[in-house]
N, C-alpha and C positions, 0 to 999 in steps of 0.2 A: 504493500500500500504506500509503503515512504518511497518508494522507487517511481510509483506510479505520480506522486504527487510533485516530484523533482523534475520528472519530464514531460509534466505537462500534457499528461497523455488525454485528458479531458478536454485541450483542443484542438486535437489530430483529426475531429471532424471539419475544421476550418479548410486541409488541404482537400478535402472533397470537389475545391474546386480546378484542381488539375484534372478529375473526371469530366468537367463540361466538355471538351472536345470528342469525348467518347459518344456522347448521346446527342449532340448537335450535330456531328461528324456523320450518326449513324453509323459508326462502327463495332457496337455492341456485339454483335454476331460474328465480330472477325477475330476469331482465337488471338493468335499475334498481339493484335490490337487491341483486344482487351487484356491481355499480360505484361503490351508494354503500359499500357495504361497504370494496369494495379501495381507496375513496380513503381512508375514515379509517384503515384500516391506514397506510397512505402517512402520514397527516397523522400520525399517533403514533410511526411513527418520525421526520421529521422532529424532534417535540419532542422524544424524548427524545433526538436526537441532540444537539440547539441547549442541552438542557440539563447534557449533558458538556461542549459546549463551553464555556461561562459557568464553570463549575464550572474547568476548566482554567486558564481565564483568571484566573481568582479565585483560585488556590492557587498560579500561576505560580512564582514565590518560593520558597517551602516543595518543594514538585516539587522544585525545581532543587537545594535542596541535600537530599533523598533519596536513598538509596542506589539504588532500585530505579524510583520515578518519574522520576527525572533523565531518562531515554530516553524520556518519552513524547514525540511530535511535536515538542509546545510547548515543552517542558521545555527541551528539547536543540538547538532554533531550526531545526529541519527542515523545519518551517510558521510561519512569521512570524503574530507575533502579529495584525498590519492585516489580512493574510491569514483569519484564522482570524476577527476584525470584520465583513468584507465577508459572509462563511459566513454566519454570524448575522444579517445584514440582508436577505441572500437564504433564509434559512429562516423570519425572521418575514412575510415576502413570502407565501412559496407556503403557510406556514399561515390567513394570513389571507383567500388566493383559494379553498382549501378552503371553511373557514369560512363565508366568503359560497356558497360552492356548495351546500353544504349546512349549513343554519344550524344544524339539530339537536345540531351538535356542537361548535359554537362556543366556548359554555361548558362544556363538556368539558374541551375543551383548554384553555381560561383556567384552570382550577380544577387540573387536571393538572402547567400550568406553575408555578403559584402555589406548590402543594402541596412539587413536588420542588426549587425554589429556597429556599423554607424549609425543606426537609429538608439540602441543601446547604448552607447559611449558617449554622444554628442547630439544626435538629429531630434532626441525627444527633448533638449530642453530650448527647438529652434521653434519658435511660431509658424505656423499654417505649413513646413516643411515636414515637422514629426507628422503631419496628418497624410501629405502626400507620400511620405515612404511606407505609411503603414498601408496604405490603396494600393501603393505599387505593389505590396508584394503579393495581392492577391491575381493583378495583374500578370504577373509572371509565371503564377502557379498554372494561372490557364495558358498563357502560353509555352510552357514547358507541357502540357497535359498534349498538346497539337502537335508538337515538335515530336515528342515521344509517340503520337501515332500517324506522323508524316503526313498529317493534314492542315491546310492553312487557316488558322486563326483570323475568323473575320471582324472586318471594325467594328462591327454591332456587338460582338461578345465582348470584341476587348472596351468599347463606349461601357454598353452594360456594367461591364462587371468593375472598369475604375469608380463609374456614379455608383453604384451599390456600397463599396468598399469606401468611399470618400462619406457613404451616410453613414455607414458604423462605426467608423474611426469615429468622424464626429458628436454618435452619437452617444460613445464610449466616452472620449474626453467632457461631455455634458451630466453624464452619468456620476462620472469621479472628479469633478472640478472642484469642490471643496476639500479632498484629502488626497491628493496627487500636486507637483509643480504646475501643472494648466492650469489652476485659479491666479498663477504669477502672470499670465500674460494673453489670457482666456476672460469673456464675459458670457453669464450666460445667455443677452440679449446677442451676442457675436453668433456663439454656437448656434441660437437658435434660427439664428439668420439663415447660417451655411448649412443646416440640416433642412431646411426647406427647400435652397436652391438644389441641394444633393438630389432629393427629393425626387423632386421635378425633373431634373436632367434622369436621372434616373426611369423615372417613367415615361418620360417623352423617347430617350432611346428605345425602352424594350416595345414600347406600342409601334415606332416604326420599323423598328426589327420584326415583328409581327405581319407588320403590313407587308412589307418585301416580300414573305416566304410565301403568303397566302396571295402572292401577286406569282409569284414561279411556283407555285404548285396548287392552280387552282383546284383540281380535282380532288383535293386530299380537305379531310375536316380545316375551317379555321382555326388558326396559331390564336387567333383570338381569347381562345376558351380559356388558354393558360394567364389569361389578365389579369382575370379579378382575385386568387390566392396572392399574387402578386402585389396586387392594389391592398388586400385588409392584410396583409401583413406588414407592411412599410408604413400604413397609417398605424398600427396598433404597434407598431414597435413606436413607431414617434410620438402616441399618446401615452404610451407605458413609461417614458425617459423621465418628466416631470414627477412621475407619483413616486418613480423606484430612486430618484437620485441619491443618493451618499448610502444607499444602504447594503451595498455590498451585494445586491443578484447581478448574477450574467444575465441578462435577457434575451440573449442566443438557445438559452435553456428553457425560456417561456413556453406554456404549453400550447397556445393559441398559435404563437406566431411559429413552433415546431408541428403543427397542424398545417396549417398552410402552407410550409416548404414542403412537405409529403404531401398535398395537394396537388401541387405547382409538377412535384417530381413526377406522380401516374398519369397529369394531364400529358407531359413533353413525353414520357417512354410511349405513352398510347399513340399521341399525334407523330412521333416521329420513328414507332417503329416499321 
């Protein structure tokens, strides 16, 4: 369980979006391509585990005199630090036999890793830049998801999924503004600005993305159908921000709005298999 809790294994569903190429790709049925698929899921949690633990290691100190980080693993010496070295030297191991396995995604992860060590070290305590890097790196996950099944990532997924990933950052930073450094240099009338326009771009790409496909494939049900999960879960995560702020839920875990992503998932496998 303290293993589990070190690597952050609670949000290895985040890389789920290196799968979008699989199911927009329609490559689900193609063996290959759905192996290379479920390796680079593998390989991106991997990093982002390997990159909590750096992170750990790197704040050790400050953790420990925390009121509330004090218990993590490390913090509280439940997992020895050499322990937690060895971790790291077998997670840059089995990144790099990926890698070689499938090269496509190589610099993926290079650029992935790079990105959220500089967001760790220096990019989170930069205004409006900590938010862009945390978008990018969902950004990447899809593009490395495409790469690794030799299909071109199109603007609409990659539009989509930076506006999706610019609302949750945002809407993550609005959530912890009072007990995190973003209340340094963060309002919540700013936040709530940028979570509306997120919003909006947001929905304005995926409905014209919608349109496109049900324009090149009129014979097949409208892309439409998949709207509205789409629509009450972006409303109801932005009406949830205000009620849940400072109190410590993820609301990635909400039950409503984890309804509607398993909504949103059997409308696309139905429509696009």
């Amino acid at each position: 369980m303290n293993w589990l809790k070190l690597l952050r294994v609670h949000q290895w569903p985040k890389n789920a979006f290196v799968l979008a190429a699989l199911i927009f790709g329609r490559k689900l049925q193609d063996p290959t391509a759905l192996l290379h698929g479920l390796l680079a899921f593998a390989a991106f949690c991997v990093a982002s585990s390997l990159v909590y633990l750096i992170n750990d290691l790197s704040d050790l100190e400050a953790d420990r005199a925390h009121p509330r980080k004090q218990h993590r693993p490390l913090a509280s010496g439940v997992i020895s630090t050499a322990s937690a070295r060895s971790v790291i030297v077998v997670a840059l191991i089995l990144l790099a036999l990926i890698g070689w396995q499938i090269q496509g995604i190589a610099a993926h992860l290079l650029l992935y890793l790079a990105i959220n060590l500089f967001y760790s070290f220096k990019g989170k305590s930069m205004p409006l830049m900590d938010l862009l890097l945390v978008s990018s790196g969902f950004v990447i996950r899809v593009l490395a998801g495409a790469a690794a099944i030799e299909v071109p990532a199109s603007s609409w997924i990659i539009l989509c999924t930076g506006a999706l990933a610019f609302f949750l950052a945002s809407g993550k930073r609005r959530l912890d503004l009072e007990h995190s450094r973003a209340g340094a240099f963060y309002t919540v009338e700013f936040l709530d600005t940028i979570l509306k326009v997120a919003l909006t771009a947001a929905l304005l790409f995926y409905g014209l993305y919608c349109n496109e496909h049900d324009s090149l494939h009129p014979d097949q049900p409208s892309f439409l159908w998949t709207f509205p999960p789409v629509i009450y879960g972006m409303l109801h995560y932005l009406r949830q921000i205000p009620e849940q702020t400072n109190r410590g839920r993820d609301l990635l875990l909400d039950g409503p709005l984890l309804a509607s992503l398993l909504v949103w998932v059997i409308a696309c496998l139905w429509l696009l298999a």
